[in-house]
VMD Tcl script that draws the C-alpha trace (Angstrom):
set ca {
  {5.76 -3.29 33.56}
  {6.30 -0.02 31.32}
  {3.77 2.79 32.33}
  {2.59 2.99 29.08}
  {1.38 -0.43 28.27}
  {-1.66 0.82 30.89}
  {-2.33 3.35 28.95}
  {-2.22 1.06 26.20}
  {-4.75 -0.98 27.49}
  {-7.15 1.60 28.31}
  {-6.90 2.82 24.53}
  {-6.56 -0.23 22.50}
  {-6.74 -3.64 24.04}
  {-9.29 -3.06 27.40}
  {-7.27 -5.71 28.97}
  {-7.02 -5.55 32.82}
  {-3.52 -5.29 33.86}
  {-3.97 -4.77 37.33}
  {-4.06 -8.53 38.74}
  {-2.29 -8.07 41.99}
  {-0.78 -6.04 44.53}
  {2.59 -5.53 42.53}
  {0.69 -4.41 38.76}
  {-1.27 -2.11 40.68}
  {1.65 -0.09 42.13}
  {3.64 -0.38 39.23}
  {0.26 2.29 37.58}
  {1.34 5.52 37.01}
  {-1.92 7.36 37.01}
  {0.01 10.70 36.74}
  {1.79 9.25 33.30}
  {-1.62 7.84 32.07}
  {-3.55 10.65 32.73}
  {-0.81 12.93 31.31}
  {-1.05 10.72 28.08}
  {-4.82 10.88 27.97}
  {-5.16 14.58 27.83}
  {-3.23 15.04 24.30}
  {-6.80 14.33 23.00}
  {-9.58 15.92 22.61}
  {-12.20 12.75 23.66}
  {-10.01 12.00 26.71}
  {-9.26 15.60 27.89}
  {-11.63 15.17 30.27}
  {-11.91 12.11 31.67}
  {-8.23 12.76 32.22}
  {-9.17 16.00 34.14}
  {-11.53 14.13 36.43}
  {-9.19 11.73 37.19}
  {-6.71 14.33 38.26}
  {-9.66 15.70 40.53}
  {-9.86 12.66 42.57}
  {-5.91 11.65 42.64}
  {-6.34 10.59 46.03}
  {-8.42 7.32 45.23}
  {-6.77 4.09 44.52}
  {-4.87 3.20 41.77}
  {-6.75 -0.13 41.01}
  {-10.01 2.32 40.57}
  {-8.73 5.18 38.71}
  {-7.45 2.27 36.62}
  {-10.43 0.59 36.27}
  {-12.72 3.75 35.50}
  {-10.53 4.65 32.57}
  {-10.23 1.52 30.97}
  {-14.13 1.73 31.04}
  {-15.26 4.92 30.37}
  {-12.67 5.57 27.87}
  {-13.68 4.17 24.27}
  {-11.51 1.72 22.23}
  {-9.42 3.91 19.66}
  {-5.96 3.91 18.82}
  {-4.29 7.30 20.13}
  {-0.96 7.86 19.67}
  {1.10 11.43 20.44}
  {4.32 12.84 20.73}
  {5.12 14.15 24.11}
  {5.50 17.81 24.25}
  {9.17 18.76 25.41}
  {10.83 22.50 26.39}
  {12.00 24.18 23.39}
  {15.58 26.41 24.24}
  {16.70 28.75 21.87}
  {20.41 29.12 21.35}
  {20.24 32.54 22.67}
  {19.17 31.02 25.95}
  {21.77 28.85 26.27}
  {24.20 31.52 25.17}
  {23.25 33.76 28.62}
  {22.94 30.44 30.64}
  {26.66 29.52 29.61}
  {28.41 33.19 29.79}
  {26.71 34.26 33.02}
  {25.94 31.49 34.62}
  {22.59 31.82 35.15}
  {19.53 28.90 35.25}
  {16.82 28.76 32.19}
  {14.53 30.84 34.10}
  {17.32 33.63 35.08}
  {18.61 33.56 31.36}
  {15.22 33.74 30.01}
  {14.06 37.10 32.02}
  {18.18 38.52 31.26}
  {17.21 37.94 27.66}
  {14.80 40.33 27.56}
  {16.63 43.06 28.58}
  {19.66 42.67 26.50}
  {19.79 43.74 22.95}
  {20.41 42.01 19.97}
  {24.23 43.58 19.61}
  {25.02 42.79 23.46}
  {23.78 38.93 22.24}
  {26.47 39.13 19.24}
  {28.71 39.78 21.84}
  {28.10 37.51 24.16}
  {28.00 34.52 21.08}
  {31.52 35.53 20.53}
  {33.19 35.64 23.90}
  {31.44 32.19 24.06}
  {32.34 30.50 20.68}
  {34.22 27.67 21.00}
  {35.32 26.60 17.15}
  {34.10 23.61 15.33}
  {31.36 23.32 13.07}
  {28.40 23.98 13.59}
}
mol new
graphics top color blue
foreach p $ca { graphics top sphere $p radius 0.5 }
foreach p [lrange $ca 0 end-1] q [lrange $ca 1 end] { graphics top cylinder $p $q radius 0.2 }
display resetview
């Protein structure tokens, strides 16, 4: 079952998915609670949940889909943003996200010119 049709149910249909042993550890409370905290009416419950990650799935499950009011929510997930000049340092020297990220810093905007020339490769952009 796809993580998201729990958090589905808790939003929209308050249908209980969890019938058996195999549902319930197919529940990704870390994905559902992830989900739930994009808004501001779940935020919380979301938190709380995170609080007390140690119970079981089938009651973490439960809780939300009845605490949690009926609404349709819908988000895009938030994802890393890299910059070209990031990737510019990561490819000449080497270096991981976090490395190039802290090298950026310290280099100036004519050492980046450089460094986008030695690393050009042709083609269209």
């Amino acid at each position: 079952m796809n993580p998201f049709d729990y958090v589905s149910a808790i939003n929209d249909s308050k249908k209980d998915l969890i019938i058996d042993d195999i549902t319930e550890k197919n529940y990704n409370s870390f994905l559902t609670n992830r989900s739930l905290s994009y808004f501001p009416d779940t935020v919380a419950v979301a938190n709380v949940m995170n609080r007390y990650h140690h119970l079981d799935k089938k009651l973490q499950f439960h809780f939300l889909l009845n605490i949690v009011r009926k609404r349709k929510r819908f988000s895009k997930w938030d994802k890393a943003q890299t910059s070209d000049d990031i990737d510019v340092v990561k490819e000449y020297y080497g270096y991981s996200t976090e490395k190039a990220k802290s090298a950026l810093s310290l280099l100036s905007s004519s050492q980046l010119q450089e460094l986008r020339r030695r690393t050009y490769k042709g083609g269209r952009k």
